[in-house]
N, C-alpha and C positions, 0 to 999 in steps of 0.2 A: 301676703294679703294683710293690709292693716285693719285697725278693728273698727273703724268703720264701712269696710268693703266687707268684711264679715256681718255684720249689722245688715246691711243691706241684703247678702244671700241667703239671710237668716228670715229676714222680713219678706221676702219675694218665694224661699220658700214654705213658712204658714200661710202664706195669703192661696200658692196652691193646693197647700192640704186641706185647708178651709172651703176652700170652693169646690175642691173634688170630694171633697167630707159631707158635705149639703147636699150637692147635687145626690153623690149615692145614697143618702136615706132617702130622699124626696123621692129617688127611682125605686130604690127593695130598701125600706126600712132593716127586712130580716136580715138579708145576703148583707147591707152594710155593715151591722151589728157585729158578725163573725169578720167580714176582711178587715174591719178598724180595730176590730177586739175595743170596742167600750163598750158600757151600758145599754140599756134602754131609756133611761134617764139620759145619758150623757146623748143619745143621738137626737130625745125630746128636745132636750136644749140647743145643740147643734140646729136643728131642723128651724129653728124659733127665732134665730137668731136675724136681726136684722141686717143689712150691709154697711151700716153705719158699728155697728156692735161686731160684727164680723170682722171690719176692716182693723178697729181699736185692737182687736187680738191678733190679727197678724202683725200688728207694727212692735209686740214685745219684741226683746230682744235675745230673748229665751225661746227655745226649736220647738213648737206645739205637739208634733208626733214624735214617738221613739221608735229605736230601735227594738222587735218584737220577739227576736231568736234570742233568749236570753240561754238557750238548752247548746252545747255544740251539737251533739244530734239534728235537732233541728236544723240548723244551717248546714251540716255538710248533707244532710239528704237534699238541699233548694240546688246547692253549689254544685253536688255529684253529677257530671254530665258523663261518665262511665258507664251508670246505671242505666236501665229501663226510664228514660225522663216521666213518662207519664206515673208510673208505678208509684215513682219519689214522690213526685208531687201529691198524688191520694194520697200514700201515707203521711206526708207532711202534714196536710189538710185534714186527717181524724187525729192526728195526735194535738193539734193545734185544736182543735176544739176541746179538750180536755183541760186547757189551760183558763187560767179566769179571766175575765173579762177585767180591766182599767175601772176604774173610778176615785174619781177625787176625793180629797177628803174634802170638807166645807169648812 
């Protein structure tokens, strides 16, 4: 892949985090808040944002969402399909809430 083919699946995917990131605050502010791990500031903004200003941020060419398993815990309870899946995943989901929520700096 050269790096303009990367540029493009770079751009094609904020433009989906962007759009699946709006729509879920606009549907459950709260429930967004925890599955995106930002702010309530940060989802303020998100929410506010218009499609012109929306679209400006997906064209960076730098990836808008990250990677959130920073713990291996975390990710091998998501991965483990040995286990009780449902079980994994609750647990996933209260430890993941202990974790702090994203915010930029300004």
């Amino acid at each position: 892949m050269n790096i303009d083919q990367l540029h493009l699946e770079i751009k094609d995917a904020n433009l989906s985090y962007m759009l699946l990131a709006r729509q879920m605050i606009q549907d459950d502010k709260e429930a967004a808040i925890f599955r995106l791990g930002i702010s309530q500031e940060m989802a303020e903004l998100i929410a506010g944002l218009s499609s012109a200003q929306l679209l400006k941020m997906a064209a960076s060419n730098m990836l808008l969402c990250r990677f959130r398993f920073d713990e291996k815990l975390l990710l091998n309870m998501i991965t483990d399909y040995n286990k009780d899946r449902m079980m994994s995943q609750a647990h996933t989901t209260i430890l993941m809430t202990g974790q702090p929520l994203e915010a930029l700096a300004a």
